[in-house]
N, C-alpha and C positions, 0 to 999 in steps of 0.2 A: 504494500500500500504506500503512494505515496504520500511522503512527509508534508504536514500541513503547518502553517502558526500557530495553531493552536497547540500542540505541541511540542515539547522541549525534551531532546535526547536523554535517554537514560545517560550516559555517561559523559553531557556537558559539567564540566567544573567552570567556576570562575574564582581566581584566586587560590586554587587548592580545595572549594568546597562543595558539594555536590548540593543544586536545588532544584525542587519541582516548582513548578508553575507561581501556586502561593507562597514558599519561602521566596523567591524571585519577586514577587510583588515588595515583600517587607524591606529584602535588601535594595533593591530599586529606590523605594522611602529612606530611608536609613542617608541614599547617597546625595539624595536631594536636599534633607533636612542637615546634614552632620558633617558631610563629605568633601574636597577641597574643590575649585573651580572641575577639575577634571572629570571629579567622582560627581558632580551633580549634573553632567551634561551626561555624562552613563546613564545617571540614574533616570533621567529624564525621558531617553529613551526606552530604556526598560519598560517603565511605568506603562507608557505608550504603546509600547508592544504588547505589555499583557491585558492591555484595555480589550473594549467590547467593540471595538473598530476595525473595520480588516483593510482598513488605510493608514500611512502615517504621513503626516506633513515632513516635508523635506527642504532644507535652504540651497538652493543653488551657490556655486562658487564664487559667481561674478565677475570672472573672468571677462569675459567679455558683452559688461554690460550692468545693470544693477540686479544683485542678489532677489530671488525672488522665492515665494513659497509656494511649491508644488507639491500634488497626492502619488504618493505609490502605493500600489496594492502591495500588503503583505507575504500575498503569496508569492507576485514578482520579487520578493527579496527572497522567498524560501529559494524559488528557481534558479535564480541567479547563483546560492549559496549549492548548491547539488550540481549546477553545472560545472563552479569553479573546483568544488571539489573532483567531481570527473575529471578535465581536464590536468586539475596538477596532482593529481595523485594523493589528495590529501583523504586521512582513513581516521578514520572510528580511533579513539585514544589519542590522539595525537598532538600535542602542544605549540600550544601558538603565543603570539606576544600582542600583546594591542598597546600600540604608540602612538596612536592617531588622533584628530581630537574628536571624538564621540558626536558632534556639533555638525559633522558633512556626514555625506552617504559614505565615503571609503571608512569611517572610524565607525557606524552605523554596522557596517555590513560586515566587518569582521567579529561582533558579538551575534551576528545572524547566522555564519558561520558557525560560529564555536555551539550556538544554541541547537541549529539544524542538523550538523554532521558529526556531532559529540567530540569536541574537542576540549580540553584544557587551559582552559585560556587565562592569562594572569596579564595585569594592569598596570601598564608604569603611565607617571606621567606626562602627555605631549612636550616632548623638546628638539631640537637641533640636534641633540646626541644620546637618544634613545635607549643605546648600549651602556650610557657612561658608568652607571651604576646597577645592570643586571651583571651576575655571574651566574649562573645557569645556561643550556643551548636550550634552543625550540626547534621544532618540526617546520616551522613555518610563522612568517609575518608577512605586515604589508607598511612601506615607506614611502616618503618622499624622496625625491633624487636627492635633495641636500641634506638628507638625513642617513643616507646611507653613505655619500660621501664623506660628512663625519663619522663614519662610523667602520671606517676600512682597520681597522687594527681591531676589531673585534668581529666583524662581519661571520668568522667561521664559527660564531654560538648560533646562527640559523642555518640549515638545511636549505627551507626554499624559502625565497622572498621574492613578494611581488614590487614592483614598484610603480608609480604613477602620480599622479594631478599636477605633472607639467614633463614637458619632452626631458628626454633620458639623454643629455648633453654628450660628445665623443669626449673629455676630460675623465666621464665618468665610466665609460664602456672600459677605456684603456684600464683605468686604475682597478674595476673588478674583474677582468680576464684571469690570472690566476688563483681565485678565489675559490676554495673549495665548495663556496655558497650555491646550490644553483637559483638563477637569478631572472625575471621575466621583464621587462616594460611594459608595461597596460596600457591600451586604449580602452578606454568609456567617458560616459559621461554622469550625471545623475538623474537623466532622464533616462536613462537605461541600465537602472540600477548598479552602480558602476560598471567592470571590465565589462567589454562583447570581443576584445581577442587580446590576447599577447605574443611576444616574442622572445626566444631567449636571445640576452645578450652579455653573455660571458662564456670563459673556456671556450673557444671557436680553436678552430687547428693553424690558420690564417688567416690574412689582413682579408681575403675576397670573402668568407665567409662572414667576416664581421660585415661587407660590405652589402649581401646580399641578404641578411637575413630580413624576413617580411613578418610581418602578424597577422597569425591566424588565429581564423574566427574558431570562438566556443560553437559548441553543438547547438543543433534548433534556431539558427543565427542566419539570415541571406543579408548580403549585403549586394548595391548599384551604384551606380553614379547618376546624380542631376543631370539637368542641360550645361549647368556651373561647375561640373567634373568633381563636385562633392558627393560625402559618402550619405549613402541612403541606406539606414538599420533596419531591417525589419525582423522584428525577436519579438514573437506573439505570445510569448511565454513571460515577458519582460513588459512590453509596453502593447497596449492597446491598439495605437497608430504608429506607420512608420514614422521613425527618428528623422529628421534631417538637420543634417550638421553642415557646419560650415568649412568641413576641413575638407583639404584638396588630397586626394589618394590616388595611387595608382594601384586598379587589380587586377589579380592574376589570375590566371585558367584555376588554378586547387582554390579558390575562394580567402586567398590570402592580400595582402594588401599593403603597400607603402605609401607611409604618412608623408607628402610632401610641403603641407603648411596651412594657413587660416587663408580664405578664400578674403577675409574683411582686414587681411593682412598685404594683402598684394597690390605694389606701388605700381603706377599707371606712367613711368618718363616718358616722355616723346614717342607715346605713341608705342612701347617695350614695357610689357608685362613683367615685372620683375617680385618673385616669392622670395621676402626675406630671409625665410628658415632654408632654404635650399644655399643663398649667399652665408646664413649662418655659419653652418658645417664647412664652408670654404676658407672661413678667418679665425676657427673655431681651434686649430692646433697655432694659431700665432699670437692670439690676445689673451693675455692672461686676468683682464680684469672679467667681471661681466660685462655684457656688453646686450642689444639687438640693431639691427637693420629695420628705417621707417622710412616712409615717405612723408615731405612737409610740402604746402603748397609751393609752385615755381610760379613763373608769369611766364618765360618762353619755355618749359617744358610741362608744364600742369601739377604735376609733382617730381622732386628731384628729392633722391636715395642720399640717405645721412646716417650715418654709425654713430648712433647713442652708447655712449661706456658710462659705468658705473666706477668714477674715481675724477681727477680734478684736471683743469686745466695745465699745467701744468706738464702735463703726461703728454701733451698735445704732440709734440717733437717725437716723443716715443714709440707713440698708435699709429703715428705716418709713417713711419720706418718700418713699425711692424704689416699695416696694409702694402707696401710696396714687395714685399716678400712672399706675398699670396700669391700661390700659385693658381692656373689657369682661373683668374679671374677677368669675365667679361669687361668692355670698356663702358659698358650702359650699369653693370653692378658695384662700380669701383662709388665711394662713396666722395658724394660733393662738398660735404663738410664732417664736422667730428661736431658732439653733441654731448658735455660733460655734466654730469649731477652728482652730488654724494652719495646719494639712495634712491634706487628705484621703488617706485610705489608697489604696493602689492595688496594682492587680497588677504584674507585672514588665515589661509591654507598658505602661502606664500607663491601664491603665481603673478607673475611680475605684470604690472596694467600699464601696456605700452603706449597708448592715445594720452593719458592721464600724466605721466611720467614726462611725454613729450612737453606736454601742453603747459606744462609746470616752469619747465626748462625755459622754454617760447617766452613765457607770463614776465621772468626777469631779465629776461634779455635786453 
């Protein structure tokens, strides 16, 4: 039979303790009323999950755009948690880490997991260095990019990890290639209840094989392309209506697919379509600060291509010299100025808000 919400695995722990349905109710309260910022966004959810609603409200990321509150069905979270399980091989007993912050669907969904496919699941909480203070391994977790990048000197206390809620930078592919860890990138969004595929990107035998590898779709998943060569989800299991994203993909005959970039990312020069994330990955072994590629309005080209970095004027001298050493770089993707700020804006999951960032930089110019 399959597993429904209303039910909770004989053999979910949370923290080391085993509960059914109503002790889950009590400790859910306990984390609302008593609990630190972390433990009451847990609990909050809980409480939610063992309600008499078989929806729960969700905040979007806001990534691109203002944060909004949408319904997923619950069962779409059970599906999504038996698919993920399918896919990565994760089993009955099995110990997991929750480092997320319980406030999105990715920190949501791995208490969905551990509830649905009886996993062990124990609590630190949400930081930059997740690791810093676990000494224990797990079977499995799920990160952010810059969370696992802090966290390469400890990375071998997890088995599998997923990672996602922002592109998986080449800095970071290089630095876990030897990593005993095995390690996926996810594509989702929280309109589809997080992942619908991932890829692995670590331990590869060669630079081609890092270069090829594609993400592929979870089971029960089709995916197309728009008129706008965006990807089209359709996961009936997951959502209701297909998905439409805004991300530009290219897919392949096995229903796999490369992420080429944000369709509401792509600068318009003279008339030359140019996908910043594509010029990313091209300046992305010679910049060491953070950095993106945007377009600002031109008067004789309509918009003209500019290298936002994360660090101070001063650098200016440096980032030229380092762009002049990019290799096979177009003469329409070569960037017409440099664009310096302390800090890039970001959302509260920390995905970096490019228009916003820009527009800030613009405001004291």
């Amino acid at each position: 039979m399959k597993p429904t919400y209303e039910n909770l695995h004989l053999k979910f722990k949370l923290n080391g303790i085993h509960f059914n349905r109503e002790e889950l109710k009590e400790v859910a309260y306990s984390f609302v009323k008593e609990g630190k910022d972390f433990e009451i966004a847990v609990g909050d959810f809980l409480m939610d999950w063992v309600d008499d609603k078989d929806y729960i409200q969700v905040r979007t990321s806001g990534s691109t755009g203002n944060p909004r509150m949408i319904k997923i069905q619950k069962q779409a979270m059970v599906n999504s948690a038996l698919a993920s399980g399918d896919f990565f091989g994760i089993r009955v007993g099995d110990t997991a880490l929750h480092c997320l912050p319980a406030g999105f669907i990715a920190g949501k969904m791995m208490l969905v997991r551990a509830m649905i496919l009886g996993l062990e699941i124990d609590l630190v909480e949400p930081s930059l260095t997740p690791l810093s203070e676990v000494n224990k391994s797990y079977d499995f977790s799920a990160m952010i990019p810059l969370q696992v990048m802090n966290s390469l000197d400890k990375l071998n206390q997890i088995k599998k990890l997923i990672v996602g809620g922002a592109p998986v930078n080449r800095d970071l592919i290089e630095a876990v290639q030897n990593k005993h860890t095995m390690i996926f990138e996810t594509y989702g969004m929280t309109e589809t209840v997080t992942h619908i595929a991932a890829k692995k990107i670590n331990n590869f035998r060669n630079a081609e094989e890092v270069e090829s590898a594609r993400f592929e779709v979870l089971p029960n998943i089709e995916i197309k392309l728009d008129d706008r060569g965006c990807l089209v989800i359709q996961a009936p299991d997951l959502a209701e209506e297909p998905v439409i994203t805004n991300d530009l993909v290219k897919i392949h005959e096995d229903n796999s697919f490369e992420w080429l970039g944000r369709v509401d990312h792509v600068i318009n020069s003279g008339g030359v379509k140019v996908i910043p994330e594509l010029v990313e990955e091209k300046f992305a072994p010679y910049i060491r600060d953070r950095f993106f590629i945007y377009g600002i309005p031109d008067k004789e080209l309509g918009q003209k291509v500019v290298l936002v970095v994360e660090g101070m004027e001063n650098q200016r001298e440096e980032i030229e010299d380092e762009i002049s050493r990019v290799k096979n770089l177009e003469k329409f993707e070569r960037p017409k100025d440099i664009l310096f700020t302390s800090r890039f804006e970001e959302t509260e999951n920390s995905k970096v808000i490019r228009e916003v960032t820009v527009e800030k930089i613009l405001e004291k110019a």
